[in-house]
C-alpha positions in Angstrom: -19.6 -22.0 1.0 -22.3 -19.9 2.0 -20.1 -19.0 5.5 -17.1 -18.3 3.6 -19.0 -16.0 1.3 -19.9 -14.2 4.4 -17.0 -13.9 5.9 -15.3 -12.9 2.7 -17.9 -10.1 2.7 -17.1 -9.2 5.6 -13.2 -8.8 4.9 -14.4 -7.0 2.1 -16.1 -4.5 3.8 -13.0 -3.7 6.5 -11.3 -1.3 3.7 -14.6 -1.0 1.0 -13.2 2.5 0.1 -15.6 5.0 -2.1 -19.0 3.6 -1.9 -21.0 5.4 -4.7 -18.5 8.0 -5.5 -18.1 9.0 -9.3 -16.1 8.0 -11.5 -14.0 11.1 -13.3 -11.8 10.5 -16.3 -8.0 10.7 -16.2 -5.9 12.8 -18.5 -2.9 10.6 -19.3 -0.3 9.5 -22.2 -0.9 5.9 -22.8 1.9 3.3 -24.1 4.0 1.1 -22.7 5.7 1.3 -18.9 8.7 2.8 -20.0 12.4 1.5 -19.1 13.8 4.2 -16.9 16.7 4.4 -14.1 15.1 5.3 -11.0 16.8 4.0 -7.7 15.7 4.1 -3.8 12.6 1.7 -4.2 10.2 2.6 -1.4 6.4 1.6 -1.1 3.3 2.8 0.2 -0.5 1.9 1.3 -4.1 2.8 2.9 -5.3 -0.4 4.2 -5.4 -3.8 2.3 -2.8 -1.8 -0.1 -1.0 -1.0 3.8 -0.8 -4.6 4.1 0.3 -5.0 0.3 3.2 -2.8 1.4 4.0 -4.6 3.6 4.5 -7.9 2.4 6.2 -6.5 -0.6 9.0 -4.7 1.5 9.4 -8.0 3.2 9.5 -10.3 0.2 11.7 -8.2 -1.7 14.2 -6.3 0.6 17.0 -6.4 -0.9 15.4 -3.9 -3.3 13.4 -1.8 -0.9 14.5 0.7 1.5 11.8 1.3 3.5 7.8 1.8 3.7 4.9 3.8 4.8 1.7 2.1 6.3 -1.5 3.5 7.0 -4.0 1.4 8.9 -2.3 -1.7 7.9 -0.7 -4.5 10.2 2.0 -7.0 10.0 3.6 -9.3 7.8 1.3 -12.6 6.4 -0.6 -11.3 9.3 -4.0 -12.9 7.9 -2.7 -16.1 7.3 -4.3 -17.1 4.4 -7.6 -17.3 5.9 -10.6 -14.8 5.7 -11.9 -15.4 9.0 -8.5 -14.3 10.7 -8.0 -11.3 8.2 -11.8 -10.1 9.3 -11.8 -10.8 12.7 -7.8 -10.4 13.9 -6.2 -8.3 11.2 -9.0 -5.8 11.3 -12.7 -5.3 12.5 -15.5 -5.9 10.1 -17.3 -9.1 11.5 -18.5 -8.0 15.1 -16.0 -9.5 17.1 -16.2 -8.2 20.4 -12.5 -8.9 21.0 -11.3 -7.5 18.1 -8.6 -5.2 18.2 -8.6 -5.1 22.1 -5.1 -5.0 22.6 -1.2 -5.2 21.6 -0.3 -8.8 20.3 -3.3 -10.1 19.0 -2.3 -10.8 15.7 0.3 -13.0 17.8 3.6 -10.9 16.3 5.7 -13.5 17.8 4.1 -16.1 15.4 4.1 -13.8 12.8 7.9 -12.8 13.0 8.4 -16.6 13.1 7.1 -17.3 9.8 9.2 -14.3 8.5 12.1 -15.5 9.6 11.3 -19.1 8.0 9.9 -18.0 5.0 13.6 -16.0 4.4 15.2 -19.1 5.1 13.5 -21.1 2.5 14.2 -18.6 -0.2 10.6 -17.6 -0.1 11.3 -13.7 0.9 14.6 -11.9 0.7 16.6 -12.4 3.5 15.6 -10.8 6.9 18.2 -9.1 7.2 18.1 -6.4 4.8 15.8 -4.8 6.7 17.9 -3.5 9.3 18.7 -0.7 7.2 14.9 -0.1 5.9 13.1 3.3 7.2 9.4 2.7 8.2 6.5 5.1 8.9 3.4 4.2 10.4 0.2 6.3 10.9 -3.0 5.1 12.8 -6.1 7.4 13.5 -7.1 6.3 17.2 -10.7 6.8 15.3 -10.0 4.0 13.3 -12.7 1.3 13.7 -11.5 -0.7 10.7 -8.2 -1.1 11.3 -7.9 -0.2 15.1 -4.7 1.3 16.5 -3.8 -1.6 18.8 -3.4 -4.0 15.2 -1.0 -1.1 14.0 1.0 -1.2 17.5 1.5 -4.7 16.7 2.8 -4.0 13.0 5.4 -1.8 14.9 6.3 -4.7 17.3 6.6 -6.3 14.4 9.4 -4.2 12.7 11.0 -4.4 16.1 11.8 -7.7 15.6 13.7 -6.6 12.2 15.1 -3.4 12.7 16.4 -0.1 15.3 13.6 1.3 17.2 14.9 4.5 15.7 14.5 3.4 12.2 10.8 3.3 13.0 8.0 6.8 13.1 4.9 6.0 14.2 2.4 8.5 14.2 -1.3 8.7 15.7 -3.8 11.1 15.1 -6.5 11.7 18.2 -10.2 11.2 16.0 -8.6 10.3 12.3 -11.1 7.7 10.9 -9.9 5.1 8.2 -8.6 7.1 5.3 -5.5 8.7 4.0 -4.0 11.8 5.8 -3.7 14.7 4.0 -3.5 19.2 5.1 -5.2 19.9 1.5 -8.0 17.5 0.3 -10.4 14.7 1.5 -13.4 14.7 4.0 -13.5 15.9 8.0 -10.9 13.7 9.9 -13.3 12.0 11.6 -15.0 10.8 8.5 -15.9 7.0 7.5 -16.3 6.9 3.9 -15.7 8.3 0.1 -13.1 9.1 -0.9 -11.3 7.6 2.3 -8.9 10.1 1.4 -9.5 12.9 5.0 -8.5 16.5 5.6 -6.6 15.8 9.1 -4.0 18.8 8.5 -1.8 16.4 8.9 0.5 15.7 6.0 0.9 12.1 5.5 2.3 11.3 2.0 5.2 14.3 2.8 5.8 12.9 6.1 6.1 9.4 4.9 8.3 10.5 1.8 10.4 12.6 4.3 10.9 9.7 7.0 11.8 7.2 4.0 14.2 9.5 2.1 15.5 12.1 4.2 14.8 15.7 4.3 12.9 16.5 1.2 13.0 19.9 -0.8 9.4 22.0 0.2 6.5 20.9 -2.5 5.5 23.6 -4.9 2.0 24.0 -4.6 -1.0 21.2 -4.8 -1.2 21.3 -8.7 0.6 18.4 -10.4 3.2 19.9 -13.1 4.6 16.2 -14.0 2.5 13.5 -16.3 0.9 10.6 -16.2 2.0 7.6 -18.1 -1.5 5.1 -18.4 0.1 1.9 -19.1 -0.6 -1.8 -19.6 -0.4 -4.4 -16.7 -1.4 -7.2 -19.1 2.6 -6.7 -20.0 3.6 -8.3 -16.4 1.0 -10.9 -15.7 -0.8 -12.9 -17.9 -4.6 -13.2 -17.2 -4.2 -10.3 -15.1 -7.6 -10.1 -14.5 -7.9 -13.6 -12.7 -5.4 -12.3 -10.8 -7.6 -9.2 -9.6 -5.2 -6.8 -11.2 -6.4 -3.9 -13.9 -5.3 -4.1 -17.5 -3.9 -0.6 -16.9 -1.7 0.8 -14.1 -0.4 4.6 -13.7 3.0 6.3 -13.6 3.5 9.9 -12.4 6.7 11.1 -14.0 7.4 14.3 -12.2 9.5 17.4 -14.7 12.9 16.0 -15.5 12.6 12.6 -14.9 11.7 11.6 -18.0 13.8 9.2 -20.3 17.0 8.1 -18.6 17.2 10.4 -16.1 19.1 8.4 -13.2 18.6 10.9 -9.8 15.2 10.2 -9.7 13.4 7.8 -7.1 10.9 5.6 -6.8 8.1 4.9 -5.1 5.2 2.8 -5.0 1.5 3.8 -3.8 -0.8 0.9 -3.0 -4.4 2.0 -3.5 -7.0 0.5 -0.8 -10.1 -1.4 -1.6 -12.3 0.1 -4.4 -10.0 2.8 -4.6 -9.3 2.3 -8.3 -9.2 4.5 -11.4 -12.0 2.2 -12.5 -14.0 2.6 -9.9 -13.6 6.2 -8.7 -11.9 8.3 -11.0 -8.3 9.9 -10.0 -9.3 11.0 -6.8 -6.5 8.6 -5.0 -3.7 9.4 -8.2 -4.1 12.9 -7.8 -5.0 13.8 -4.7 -3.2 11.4 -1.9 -0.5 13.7 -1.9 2.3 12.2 -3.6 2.8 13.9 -6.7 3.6 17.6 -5.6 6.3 16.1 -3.2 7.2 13.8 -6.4 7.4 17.2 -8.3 10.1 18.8 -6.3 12.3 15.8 -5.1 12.5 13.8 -8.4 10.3 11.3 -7.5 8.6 8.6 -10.2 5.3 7.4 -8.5 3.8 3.9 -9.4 0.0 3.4 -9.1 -0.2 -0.2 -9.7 -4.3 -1.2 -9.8 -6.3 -4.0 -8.5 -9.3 -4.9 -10.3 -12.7 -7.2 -9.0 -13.2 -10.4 -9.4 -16.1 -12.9 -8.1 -13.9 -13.4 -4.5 -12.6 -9.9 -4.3 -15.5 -7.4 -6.0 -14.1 -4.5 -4.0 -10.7 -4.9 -6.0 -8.6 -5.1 -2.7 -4.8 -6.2 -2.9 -4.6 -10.1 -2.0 -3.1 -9.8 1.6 -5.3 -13.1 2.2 -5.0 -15.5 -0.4 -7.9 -15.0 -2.8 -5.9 -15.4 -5.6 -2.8 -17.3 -4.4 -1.6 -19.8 -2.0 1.8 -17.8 -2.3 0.7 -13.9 -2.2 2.8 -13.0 0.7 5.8 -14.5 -1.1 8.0 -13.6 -4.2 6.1 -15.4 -6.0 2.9 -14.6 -5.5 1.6 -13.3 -8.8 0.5 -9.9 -7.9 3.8 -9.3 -6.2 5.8 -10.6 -8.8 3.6 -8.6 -11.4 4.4 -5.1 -9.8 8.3 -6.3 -9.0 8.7 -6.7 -12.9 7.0 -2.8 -12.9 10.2 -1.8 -10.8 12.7 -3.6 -12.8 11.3 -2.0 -15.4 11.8 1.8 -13.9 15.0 0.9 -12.1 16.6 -1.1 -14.6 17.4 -3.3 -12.2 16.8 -7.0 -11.0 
């Protein structure tokens, strides 16, 4: 017990995003999710929310049409065990080897179980991802989640889709954090908010890669809303679970209601990058929402929450919570599917 507690700490600490930063209150209607009719699911995520991402465009893509990944790595890539998610899938336990090189994570393996997992009705069949658009970012000054663990989430994809279907852009220095040209800490920066100032653009270029060419964002100020709403509504006990009792919506101006040209698109916060534990700082300033503003663009910010084996409110991309969290299944998975039907109005 004592070694997995250490190891677990371990993990915990490979995306422990905002250590001591403040916690500022959110302005935001409160209700229920609302039913809407978005369409063009896409999804989104900073480090264990990179790997959340990922497994949910896997499990469910038939509804997704693509992702963006920052510092995250490839499908069920942990295993289910902490050891290999600290030591393999990123760089927290002192590992000399880890991260040395391409193919680590064994992508071959890891494809394998893909493929298997489809073929058991697990995931949604491998094949829909041929059509999916993926960006992927990693900052060669990452030493969390270290570049050669992100060239093996893009050998990944290779086994799944056109080499053209896939960006992937480095930065030079960019430490572990989101990319953006307006907000955050120096790009070489390890720590709060874990959001860096690399002039680099990421949640436009993501967007833009996913969707296509994107009308130019008006300005850094939101002019949408945000909807505060109830998780408790898609998983019972969410808190065993290590999800929040309240989520986020960003409904950009006109699509509100049953507006039907709007899109969709799912940000997965990273470890202790929670309303609850540091304010709006990832909701309002990642980047999303002025992009959201002038492309019709409803934003879900689903939320983790602590628990005795996950304190830093990470995503379960190991199994902390569930044998099956890589799967459709999985309860935090299914939990933020049942968000989408919700928006989409679809299955």
């Amino acid at each position: 017990m004592k070694a997995l507690t250490l190891h677990l700490l371990r993990l915990l600490a490979v995306i422990a995003l905002i250590t001591g930063a403040s916690v500022a209150p959110i302005q935001a209607q409160t209700g229920s999710l609302p039913p809407m009719r978005a369409s063009q699911l896409s999804v989104s995520g900073l480090s264990s929310g990179g790997y959340m991402a990922v497994q949910f465009e896997i499990a469910y893509s038939s509804s997704v049409i693509g992702a963006g990944i920052i510092a995250g790595g490839p499908y069920f890539c942990a295993r289910g065990n902490v050891g290999t998610a600290t030591s393999i899938c990123s760089c927290t336990n002192g590992t000399p080897w880890c991260g040395v090189s391409p193919g680590g994570t064994n992508v071959a393996q890891l494809a394998e179980v893909t493929k298997r997992n489809a073929a058991n009705d697990l995931i949604d069949a491998t094949a829909n991802l041929a059509g999916h658009r993926v960006w992927l970012f990693s900052g060669r000054g990452d030493t969390l989640v270290p570049t050669p663990v992100m060239n093996d989430l893009r050998a990944y994809y290779g086994n799944f889709m056109p080499a053209e279907n896939i960006s992937y852009r480095t930065h030079p220095s960019a430490q572990h954090a989101i990319p953006t040209d307006f907000f955050g800490n120096h790009c070489g920066t390890l720590g709060a908010p874990w959001i860096n100032h690399c002039a680099l653009d990421g949640a436009g270029e993501l967007l833009g890669w996913i969707y296509g060419t994107l009308n130019p964002r008006q300005g850094s100020t939101p002019q949408g809303s945000f909807i505060e709403f109830s998780q408790e509504e898609f998983i019972s006990d969410a808190h065993s679970h290590g999800m929040a009792a309240t989520g986020y919506l960003y409904v950009p101006p006109g699509c509100e209601g049953e507006a039907q040209d709007c899109k969709l698109h799912v940000a997965f916060h990273g470890c202790k990058q929670t309303v609850a534990t540091m304010g709006d700082a990832h909701i309002r300033n990642a980047g999303y929402n002025s992009w959201a503003d002038s492309n019709r663009i409803l934003v879900l910010y689903p939320q983790a929450a602590a628990t005795w084996m996950n304190p830093n409110s990470c995503w379960d991309w190991w199994g902390y919570d569930d044998r099956s969290y890589a799967e459709r299944s999985g309860h935090q998975m299914r939990a933020v599917k049942r968000m989408t039907e919700r928006l989409t109005g679809l299955p």
